[in-house]
C-alpha positions in Angstrom: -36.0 120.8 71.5 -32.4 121.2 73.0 -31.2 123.7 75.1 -29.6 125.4 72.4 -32.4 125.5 69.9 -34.3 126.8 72.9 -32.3 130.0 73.6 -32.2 130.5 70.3 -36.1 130.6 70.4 -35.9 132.7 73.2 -33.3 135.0 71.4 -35.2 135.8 68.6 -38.2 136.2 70.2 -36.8 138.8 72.9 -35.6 140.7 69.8 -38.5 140.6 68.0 -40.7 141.8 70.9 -38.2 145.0 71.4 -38.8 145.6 68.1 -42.7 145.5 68.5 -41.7 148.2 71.5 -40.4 150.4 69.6 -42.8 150.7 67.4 -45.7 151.0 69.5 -43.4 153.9 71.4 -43.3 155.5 68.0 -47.4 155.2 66.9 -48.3 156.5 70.5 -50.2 159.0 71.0 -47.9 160.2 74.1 -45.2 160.1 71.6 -44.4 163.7 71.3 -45.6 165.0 67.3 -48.2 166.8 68.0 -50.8 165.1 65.6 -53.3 165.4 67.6 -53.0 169.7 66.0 -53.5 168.3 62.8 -57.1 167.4 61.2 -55.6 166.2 57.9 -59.3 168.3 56.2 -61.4 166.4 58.2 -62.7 169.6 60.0 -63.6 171.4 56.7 -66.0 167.8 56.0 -67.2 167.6 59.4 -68.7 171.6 59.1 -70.0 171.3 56.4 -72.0 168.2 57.5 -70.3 165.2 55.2 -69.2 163.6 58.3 -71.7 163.5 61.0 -71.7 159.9 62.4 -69.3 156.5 63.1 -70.7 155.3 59.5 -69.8 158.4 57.7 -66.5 158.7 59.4 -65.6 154.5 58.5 -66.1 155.4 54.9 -64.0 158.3 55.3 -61.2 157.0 56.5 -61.5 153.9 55.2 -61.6 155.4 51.5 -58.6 157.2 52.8 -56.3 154.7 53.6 -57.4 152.1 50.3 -57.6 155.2 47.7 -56.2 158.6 49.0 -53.6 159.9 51.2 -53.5 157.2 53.8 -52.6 154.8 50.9 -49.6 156.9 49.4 -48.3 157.4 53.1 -47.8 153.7 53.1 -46.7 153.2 50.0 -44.2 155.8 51.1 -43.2 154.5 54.4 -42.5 151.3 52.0 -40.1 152.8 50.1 -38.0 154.5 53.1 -38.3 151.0 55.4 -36.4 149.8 52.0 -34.0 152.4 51.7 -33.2 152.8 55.2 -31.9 156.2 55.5 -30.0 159.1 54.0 -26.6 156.8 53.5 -28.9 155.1 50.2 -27.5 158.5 48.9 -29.6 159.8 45.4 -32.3 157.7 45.9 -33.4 158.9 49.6 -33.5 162.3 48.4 -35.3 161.8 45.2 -37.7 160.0 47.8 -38.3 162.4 50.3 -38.5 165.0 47.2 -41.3 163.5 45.9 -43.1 162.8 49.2 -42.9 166.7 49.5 -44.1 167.0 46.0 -46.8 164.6 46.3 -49.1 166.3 49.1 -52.2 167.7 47.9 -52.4 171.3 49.5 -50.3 173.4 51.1 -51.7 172.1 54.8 -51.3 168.7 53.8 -47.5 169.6 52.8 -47.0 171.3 56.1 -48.9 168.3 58.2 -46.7 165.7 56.9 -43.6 167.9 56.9 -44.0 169.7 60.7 -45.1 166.0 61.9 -41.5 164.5 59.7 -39.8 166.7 61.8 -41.1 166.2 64.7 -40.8 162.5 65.1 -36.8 162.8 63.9 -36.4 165.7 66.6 -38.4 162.8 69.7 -36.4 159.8 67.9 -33.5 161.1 69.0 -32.8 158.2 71.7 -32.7 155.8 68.7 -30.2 158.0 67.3 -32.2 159.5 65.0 -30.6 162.4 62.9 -32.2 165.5 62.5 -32.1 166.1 58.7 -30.9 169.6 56.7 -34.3 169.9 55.4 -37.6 168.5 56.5 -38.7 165.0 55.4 -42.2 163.6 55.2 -43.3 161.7 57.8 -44.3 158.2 56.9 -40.7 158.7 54.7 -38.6 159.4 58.4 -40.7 156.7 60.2 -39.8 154.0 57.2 -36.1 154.6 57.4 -36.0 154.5 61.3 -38.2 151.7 61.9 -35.6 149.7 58.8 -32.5 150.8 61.0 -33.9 149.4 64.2 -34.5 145.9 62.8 -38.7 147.0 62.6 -40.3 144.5 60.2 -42.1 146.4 57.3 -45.5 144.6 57.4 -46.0 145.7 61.5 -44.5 149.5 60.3 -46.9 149.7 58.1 -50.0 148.5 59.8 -48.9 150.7 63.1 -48.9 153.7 60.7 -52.1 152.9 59.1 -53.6 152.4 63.0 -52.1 155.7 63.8 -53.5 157.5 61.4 -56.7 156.1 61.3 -57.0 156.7 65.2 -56.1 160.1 64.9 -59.1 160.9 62.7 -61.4 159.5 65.0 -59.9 161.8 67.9 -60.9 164.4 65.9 -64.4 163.6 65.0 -64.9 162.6 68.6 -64.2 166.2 69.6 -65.4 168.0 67.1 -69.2 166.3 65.8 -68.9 165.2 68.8 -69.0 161.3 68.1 -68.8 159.7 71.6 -65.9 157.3 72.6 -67.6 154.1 72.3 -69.0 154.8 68.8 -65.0 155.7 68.0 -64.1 152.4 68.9 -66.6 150.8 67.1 -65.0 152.4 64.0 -61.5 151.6 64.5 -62.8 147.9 65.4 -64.5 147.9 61.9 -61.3 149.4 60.7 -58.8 146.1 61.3 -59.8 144.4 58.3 -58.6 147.4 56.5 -55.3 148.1 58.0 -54.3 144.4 57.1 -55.3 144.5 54.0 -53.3 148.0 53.1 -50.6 147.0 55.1 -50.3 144.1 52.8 -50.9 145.7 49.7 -48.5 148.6 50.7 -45.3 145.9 51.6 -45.6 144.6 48.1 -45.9 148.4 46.5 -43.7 150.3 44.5 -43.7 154.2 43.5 -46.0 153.1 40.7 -48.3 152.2 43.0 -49.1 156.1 43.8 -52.1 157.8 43.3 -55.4 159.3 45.3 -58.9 159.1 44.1 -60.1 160.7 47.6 -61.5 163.8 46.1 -63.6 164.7 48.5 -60.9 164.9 50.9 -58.8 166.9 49.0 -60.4 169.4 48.3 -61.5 169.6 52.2 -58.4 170.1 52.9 -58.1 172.6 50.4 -61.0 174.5 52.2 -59.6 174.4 55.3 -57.1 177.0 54.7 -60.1 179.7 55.1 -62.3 177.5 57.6 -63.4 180.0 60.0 -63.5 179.4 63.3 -61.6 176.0 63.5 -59.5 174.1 65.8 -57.1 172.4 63.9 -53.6 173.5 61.9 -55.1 171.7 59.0 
């Protein structure tokens, strides 16, 4: 290899691993959302005793992110990572229209929403713009991680990580499910996120839809879960 090839090699490899920086930055849990507040309905399944254990919570989450809400995030984030931002003009805002339109419950509206504007508010350094109204999550995470040269297939399989970890925080606290049987789920978990993260960078709008039922409508019955912990 010459020397010029070489720092070429280099060149492209530097960038890509800034890239990779970024977007581990984003999908922290230090980065400062707040989802950590948000149960996404899994607190209205874990009282009423449909999620007790690590093999109960793998299905949950795993049906989740193959055939409910974790899917249509993705296929979301998809669409934005293509788009790249509010200068696409109509068809951003018909985007982040139907994101809004497509949550299942009130909560799940407000999750997705407070944590969309969230993340644009602590993306600010990347010079993030705060929109006029507030714009799903995986929609402003899409567009951002487009602008700042983030491949789509690591985007989407951070998100899918993300999300997935999240929902193990919570069962961890709440059944409680101890650490070690947490990361026994998200290890069972990785086949998963590559094969949605794959599915979902190949996905158009038409690829939409939830058959999570169950989930749904425990979010639904965590608007008058009493006590609980978590905004939704």
């Amino acid at each position: 290899m010459d020397e010029g090839n070489e720092r070429g090699e280099r060149g492209a490899g530097a960038e890509g691993l800034a890239a990779l920086a970024r977007l581990l930055t984003w999908t922290s849990p230090a980065f400062p959302i707040g989802a950590f507040a948000y149960s996404h309905g899994l607190e209205s399944a874990i009282a009423e005793g449909r999620v007790r254990d690590g093999e109960a919570l793998f299905r949950w989450i795993e049906t989740l992110l193959l055939h409910g809400s974790g899917w249509n995030d993705l296929v979301f984030l998809a669409q934005a990572h293509r788009l790249r931002g509010p200068e696409a003009g109509s068809p951003w805002a018909d985007l982040a229209a139907l994101a809004r339109a497509s949550a299942g419950s009130a909560e799940r509206r407000r999750e997705t929403l407070d944590l969309g504007r969230a993340f644009a508010e602590a993306a600010a350094p990347w010079g993030q713009e705060p929109e006029g109204e507030a714009v799903a999550y995986p929609v402003v995470l899409g567009a951002l991680a487009a602008r700042e040269g983030v491949p789509l297939w690591p985007a989407l399989l951070a998100f899918a990580h993300a999300f997935a970890a999240n929902l193990v925080s919570v069962t961890v606290r709440l059944v409680p499910l101890g650490q070690r049987e947490g990361v026994r789920v998200m290890r069972r978990l990785e086949p998963v996120f590559e094969a949605v993260a794959q599915s979902a960078a190949v996905s158009t709008l038409d690829d939409l839809g939830s058959a999570a039922i169950l989930s749904d409508i425990a979010a639904l019955r965590h608007e008058t879960l009493q006590p609980r912990l978590f905004l939704t």
